[in-house]
N, C-alpha and C positions, 0 to 999 in steps of 0.2 A: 258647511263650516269652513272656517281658513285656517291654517292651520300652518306655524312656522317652525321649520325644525331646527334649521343651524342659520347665521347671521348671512344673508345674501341669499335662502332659499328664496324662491320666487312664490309669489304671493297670491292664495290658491282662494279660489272664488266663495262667498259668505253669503248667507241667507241676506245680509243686512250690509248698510251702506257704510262705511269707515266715516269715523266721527270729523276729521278731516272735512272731507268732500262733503259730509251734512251740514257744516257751517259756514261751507263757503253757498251751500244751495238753498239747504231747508229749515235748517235752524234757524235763519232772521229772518223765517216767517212768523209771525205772532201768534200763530196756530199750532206752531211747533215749540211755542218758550218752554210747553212740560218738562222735555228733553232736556234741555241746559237746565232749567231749574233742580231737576230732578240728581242732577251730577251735581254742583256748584251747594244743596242742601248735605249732600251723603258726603263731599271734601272740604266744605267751611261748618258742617257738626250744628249746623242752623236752619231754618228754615228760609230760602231767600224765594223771593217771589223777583220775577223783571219786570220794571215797567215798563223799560223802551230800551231799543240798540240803538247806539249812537256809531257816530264817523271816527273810525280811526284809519293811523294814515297806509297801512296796508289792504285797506280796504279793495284797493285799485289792484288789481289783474294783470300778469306778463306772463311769458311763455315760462318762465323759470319758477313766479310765484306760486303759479296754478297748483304743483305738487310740493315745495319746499315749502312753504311758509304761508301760514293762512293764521290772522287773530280776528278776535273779534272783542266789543265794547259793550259792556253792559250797564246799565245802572237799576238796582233794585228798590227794593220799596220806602228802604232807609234813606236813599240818596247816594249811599255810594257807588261807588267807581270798581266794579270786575273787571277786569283784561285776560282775557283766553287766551293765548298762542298754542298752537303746535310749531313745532319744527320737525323736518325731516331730518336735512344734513346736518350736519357736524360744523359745530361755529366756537372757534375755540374765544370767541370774548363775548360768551352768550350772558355769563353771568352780570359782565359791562352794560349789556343791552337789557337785560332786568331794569339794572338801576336807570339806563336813561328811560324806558317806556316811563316808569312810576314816577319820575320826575317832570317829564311833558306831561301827564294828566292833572299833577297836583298844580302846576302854573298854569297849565290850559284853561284848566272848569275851575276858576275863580278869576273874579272881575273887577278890572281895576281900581279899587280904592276901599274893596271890603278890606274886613279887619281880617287876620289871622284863622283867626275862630271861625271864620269860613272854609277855610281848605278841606276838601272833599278825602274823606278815608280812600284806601287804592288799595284793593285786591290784584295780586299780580299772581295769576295761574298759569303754570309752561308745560305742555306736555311734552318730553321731548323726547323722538325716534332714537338716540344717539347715548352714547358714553360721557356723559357730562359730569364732567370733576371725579373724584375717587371715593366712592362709599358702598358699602354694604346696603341700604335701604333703598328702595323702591319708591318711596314718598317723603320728602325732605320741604319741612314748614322753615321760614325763614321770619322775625321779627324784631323790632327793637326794642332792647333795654339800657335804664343806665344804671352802672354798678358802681356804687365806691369801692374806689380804688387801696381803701386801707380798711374801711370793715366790712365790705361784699354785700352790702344789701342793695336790693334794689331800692330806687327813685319813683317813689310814689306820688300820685294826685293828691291835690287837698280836697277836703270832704265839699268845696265851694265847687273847685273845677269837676269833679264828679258828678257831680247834681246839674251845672252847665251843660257839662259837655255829653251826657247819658252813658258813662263809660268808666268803667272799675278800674286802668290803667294805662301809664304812658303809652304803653306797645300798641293800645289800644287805638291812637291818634295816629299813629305811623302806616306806612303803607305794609303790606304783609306778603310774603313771597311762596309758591306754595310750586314743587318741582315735582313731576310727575313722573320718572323714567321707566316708563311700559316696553319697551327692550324687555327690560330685564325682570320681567315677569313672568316665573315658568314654572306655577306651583296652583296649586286647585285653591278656587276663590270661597274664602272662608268668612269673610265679612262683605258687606254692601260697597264698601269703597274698594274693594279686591273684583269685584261683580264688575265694577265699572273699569278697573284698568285693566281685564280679563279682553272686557268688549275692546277698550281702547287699542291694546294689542292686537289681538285675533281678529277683530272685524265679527267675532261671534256674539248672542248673546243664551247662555245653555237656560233651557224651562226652568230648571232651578233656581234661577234669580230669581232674586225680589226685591232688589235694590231700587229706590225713589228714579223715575224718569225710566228705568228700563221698560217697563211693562208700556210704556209708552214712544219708546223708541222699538220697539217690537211689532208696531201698529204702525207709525209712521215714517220707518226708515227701511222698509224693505224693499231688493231691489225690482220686485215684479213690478212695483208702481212705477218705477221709471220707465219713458220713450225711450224707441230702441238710438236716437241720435244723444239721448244722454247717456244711457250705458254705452253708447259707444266713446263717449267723451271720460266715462269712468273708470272703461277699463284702460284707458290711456294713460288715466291717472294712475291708476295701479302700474303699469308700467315704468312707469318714469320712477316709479316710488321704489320699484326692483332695483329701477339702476341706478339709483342714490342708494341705496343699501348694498349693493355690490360693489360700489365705488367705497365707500366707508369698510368695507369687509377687508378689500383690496389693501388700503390705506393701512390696515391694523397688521396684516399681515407682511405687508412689505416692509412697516416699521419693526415687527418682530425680528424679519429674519437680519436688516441693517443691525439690529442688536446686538444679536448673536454673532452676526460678523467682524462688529466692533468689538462687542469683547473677547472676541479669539486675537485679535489682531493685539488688543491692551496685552494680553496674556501672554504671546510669545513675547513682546517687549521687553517686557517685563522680566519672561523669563532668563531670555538673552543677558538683560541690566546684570541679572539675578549672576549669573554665568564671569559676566566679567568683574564683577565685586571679587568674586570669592576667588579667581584668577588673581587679582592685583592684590587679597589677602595671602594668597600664597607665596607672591613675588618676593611683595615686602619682609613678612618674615625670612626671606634669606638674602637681605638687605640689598636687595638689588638696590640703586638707586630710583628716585622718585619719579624722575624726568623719561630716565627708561620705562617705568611703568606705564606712565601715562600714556607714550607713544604707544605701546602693544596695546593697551585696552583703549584707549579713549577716554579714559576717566580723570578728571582734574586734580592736579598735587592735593588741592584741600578735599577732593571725596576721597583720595588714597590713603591724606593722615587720618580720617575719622576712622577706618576702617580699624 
């Protein structure tokens, strides 16, 4: 099992391959779809089958992408459009790069001169290593609605486009944002999509699942099936993954303690300002003149009368 204790532990060996490295390896094998399926059924609350993985443009390998950033392209039975990402590090305009991904697929996979009524639905799933924006929840759905703005309901289909389009609501035609942050999971997995970010986290998967794709990532993602020049290429990976998680640890705490420094620093300022207010209150009531106050303290004729 793997097992992480505080933010920057180093990242201790799992019966099974981190979901990561399964899709940059095993997962776009068509023998392995169970696995993605089985995750992508228990986080979209549906049944999705894949028919094929398609090109996206991270597709392509560098010495930096190998551990930070791996996506991948789905299209399921219905026709639309999955996008997987992990992220390791820390991207503070990640939520920017949502919206552009889901925007290059919806102009991509349509051709030029179809109607509208073409544009392909876009699942946009992130799993991400990192502290991304500020919430309490672990699993954060993202979709669109339109509300009036003077009596709050929503902007519904008509019963015509419904029946078109196969779909009970506008959110429905929009693309959908679904944030995964498995950090911050540190609680015994009590439901099927908790099963899955337990694994996504720990690199473990405990007998006790029974979550859709697990039972099958337990069969095909162990690491005794791998050559020893790919575990050796995976514990590199693991590596590198330590040192983007110490580098982000680093990062949090360095920004902590500049905090703390800064607001010590506001604080005597302040207290000092504080010091010569009540100084040039003292002066003034025994009618010192104005211009002599201000030379002792520093403090300008009109902050002196306010006082």
């Amino acid at each position: 099992m793997k097992k992480e204790n505080e933010e920057g532990d180093e990242l201790m060996a799992s019966n099974y391959i981190r979901f990561d490295w399964a899709m940059k390896r095993l997962l776009r094998n068509k023998a392995n779809f169970a696995v993605l399926e089985g995750f992508l059924t228990t986080l979209l609350n549906e049944k999705i089958v894949i028919q094929k993985l398609l090109e996206s443009e991270s597709n392509q390998e560098d010495e930096f992408d190998k551990y930070n950033r791996v996506d991948m392209l789905a299209e399921n039975s219905k026709g639309e459009l999955i996008l997987i990402e992990v992220q390791n590090n820390n991207e503070y305009a990640y939520f920017q790069r949502m919206l552009f991904g889901t925007s290059k697929l919806v102009t991509e996979y349509i051709n030029r001169g179809e109607g509208y009524d073409k544009v392909r639905k876009v699942y946009s799933v992130n799993i991400v290593y990192f502290s991304l924006g500020s919430g309490k929840d672990i699993v954060y759905h993202g979709k669109t609605e339109f509300r009036g703005i003077h009596q709050g309901d929503v902007l519904e289909l008509t019963p015509f486009q419904k029946q078109t389009f196969k779909v009970n609501s506008v959110s429905q035609l929009y693309p959908e944002y679904y944030i995964l942050k498995v950090n911050d999971f540190n609680q015994v997995a009590r439901s099927p999509l908790e099963e899955w970010i337990y694994y996504l986290n720990t690199g473990d998967i405990p007998d006790s699942a029974t979550a859709p794709g697990l039972d099958e990532a337990r069969q095909r993602l162990k690491l005794d099936k791998m050559t020893k020049e790919e575990l050796n290429a995976y514990y590199r990976h693991l590596d590198n993954i330590v040192i983007l998680r110490d580098n982000i640890y680093t990062e949090r705490a360095e920004g902590r303690m500049e905090g703390r420094m800064e607001g010590h620093a506001e604080g005597l300022m302040e207290g000092r300002m504080e010091e010569k207010r009540e100084m040039a209150h003292n002066m003034k009531s025994l009618n010192i003149p104005l211009d002599t106050i201000s030379q002792i303290t520093g403090l300008s004729i009109e902050e002196i009368k306010s006082l």
